[in-house]
C-alpha positions as CSV (number, residue, x, y, z in Angstrom):
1,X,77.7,47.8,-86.0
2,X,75.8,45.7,-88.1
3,X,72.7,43.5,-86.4
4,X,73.6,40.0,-86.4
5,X,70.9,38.2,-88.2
6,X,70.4,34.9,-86.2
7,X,68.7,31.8,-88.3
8,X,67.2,28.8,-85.9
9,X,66.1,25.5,-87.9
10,X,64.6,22.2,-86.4
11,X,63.4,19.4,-87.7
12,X,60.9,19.0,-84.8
13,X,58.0,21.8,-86.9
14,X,56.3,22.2,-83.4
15,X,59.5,23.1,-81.9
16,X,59.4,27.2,-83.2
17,X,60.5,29.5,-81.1
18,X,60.3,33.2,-82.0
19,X,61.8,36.0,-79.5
20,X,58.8,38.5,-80.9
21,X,61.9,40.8,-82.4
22,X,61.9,38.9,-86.0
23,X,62.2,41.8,-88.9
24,X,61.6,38.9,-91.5
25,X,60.6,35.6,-91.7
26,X,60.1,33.2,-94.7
27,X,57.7,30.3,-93.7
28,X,57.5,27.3,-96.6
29,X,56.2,24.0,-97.2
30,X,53.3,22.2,-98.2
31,X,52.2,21.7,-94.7
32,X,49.1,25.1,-94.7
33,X,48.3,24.0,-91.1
34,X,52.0,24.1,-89.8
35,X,52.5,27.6,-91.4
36,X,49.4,29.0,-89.9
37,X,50.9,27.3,-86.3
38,X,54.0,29.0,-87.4
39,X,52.2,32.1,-88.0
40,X,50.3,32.1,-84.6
41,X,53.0,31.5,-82.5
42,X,55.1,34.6,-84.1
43,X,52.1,37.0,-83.4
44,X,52.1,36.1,-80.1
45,X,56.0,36.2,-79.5
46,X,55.5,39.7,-81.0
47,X,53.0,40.4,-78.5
48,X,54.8,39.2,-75.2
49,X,57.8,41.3,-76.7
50,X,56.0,44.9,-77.9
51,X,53.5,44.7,-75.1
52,X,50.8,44.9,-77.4
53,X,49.0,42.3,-80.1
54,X,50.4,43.3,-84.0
55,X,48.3,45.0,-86.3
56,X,48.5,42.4,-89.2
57,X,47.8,43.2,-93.4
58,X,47.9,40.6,-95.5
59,X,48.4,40.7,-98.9
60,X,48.3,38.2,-102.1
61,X,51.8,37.6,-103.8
62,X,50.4,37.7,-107.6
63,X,48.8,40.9,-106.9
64,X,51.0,43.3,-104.6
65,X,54.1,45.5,-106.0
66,X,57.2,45.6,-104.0
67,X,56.4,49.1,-103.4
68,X,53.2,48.6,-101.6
69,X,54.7,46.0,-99.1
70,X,57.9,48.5,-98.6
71,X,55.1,51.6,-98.4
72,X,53.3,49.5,-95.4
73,X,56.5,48.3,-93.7
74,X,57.4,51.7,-92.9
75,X,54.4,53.2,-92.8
76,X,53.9,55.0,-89.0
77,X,50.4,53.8,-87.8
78,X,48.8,56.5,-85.5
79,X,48.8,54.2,-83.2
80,X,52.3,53.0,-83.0
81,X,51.3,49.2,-82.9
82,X,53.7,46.7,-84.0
83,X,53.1,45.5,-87.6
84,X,53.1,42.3,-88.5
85,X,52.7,42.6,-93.0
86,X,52.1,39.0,-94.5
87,X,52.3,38.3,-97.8
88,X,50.4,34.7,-99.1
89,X,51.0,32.8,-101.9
90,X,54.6,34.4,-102.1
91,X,56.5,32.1,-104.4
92,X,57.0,34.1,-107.6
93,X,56.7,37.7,-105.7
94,X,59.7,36.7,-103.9
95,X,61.7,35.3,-107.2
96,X,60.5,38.7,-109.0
97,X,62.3,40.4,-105.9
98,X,64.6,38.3,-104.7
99,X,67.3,41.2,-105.0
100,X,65.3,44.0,-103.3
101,X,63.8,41.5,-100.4
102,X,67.8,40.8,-99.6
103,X,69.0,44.2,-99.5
104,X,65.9,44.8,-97.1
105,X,66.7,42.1,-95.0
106,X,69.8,43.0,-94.5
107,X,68.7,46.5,-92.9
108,X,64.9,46.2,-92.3
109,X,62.4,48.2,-90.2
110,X,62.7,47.0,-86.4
111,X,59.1,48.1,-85.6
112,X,57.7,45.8,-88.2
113,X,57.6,41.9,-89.5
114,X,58.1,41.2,-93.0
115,X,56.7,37.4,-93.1
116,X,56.6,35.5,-96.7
């Protein structure tokens, strides 16, 4: 049985609610501040959820392969801490991929985050 994928908007930006279970997120706008708030409150839902803070990578759109995010999505740390793998400035990385990213979201890894 397929994992329903749930979607949540609101107009209210401060209103985000994450369940710390997210596989993949896209965050936009022009707003930097609200996306970092954004950003904050998912590494903490991930926390309260996992038990444990998530060991975040971040990486620049223009100069990461598709490859290299997939390689550290499923990637086993030694450690077995959550992952949390953002990639900035995502715009044309995710046009460039758009067909690979939805195939992955529609089966991703469950003991990491994809956030774009």
């Amino acid at each position: 049985m397929a994992k329903k994928r749930s979607t949540s908007r609101s107009t209210d930006p401060f209103a985000m609610q994450f369940k710390g279970d997210e596989c993949f997120c896209i965050f936009h706008g022009k707003e930097q501040f609200l996306k970092e708030e954004a950003t904050r409150k998912l590494k903490a839902a991930i926390e309260q959820n996992k038990g444990e803070a998530p060991e975040v990578y971040q990486y620049d759109g223009e100069n990461i392969s598709l490859a290299d995010v997939f390689d550290e999505l499923r990637g086993v740390g030694l450690m077995m801490q959550p992952k949390l793998v953002i990639v900035n400035q995502a715009d044309q990385f995710t046009k460039k991929h758009r067909d690979a990213l939805e195939r992955y979201s529609d089966q991703p890894e469950t003991s990491a985050t994809l956030l774009l």
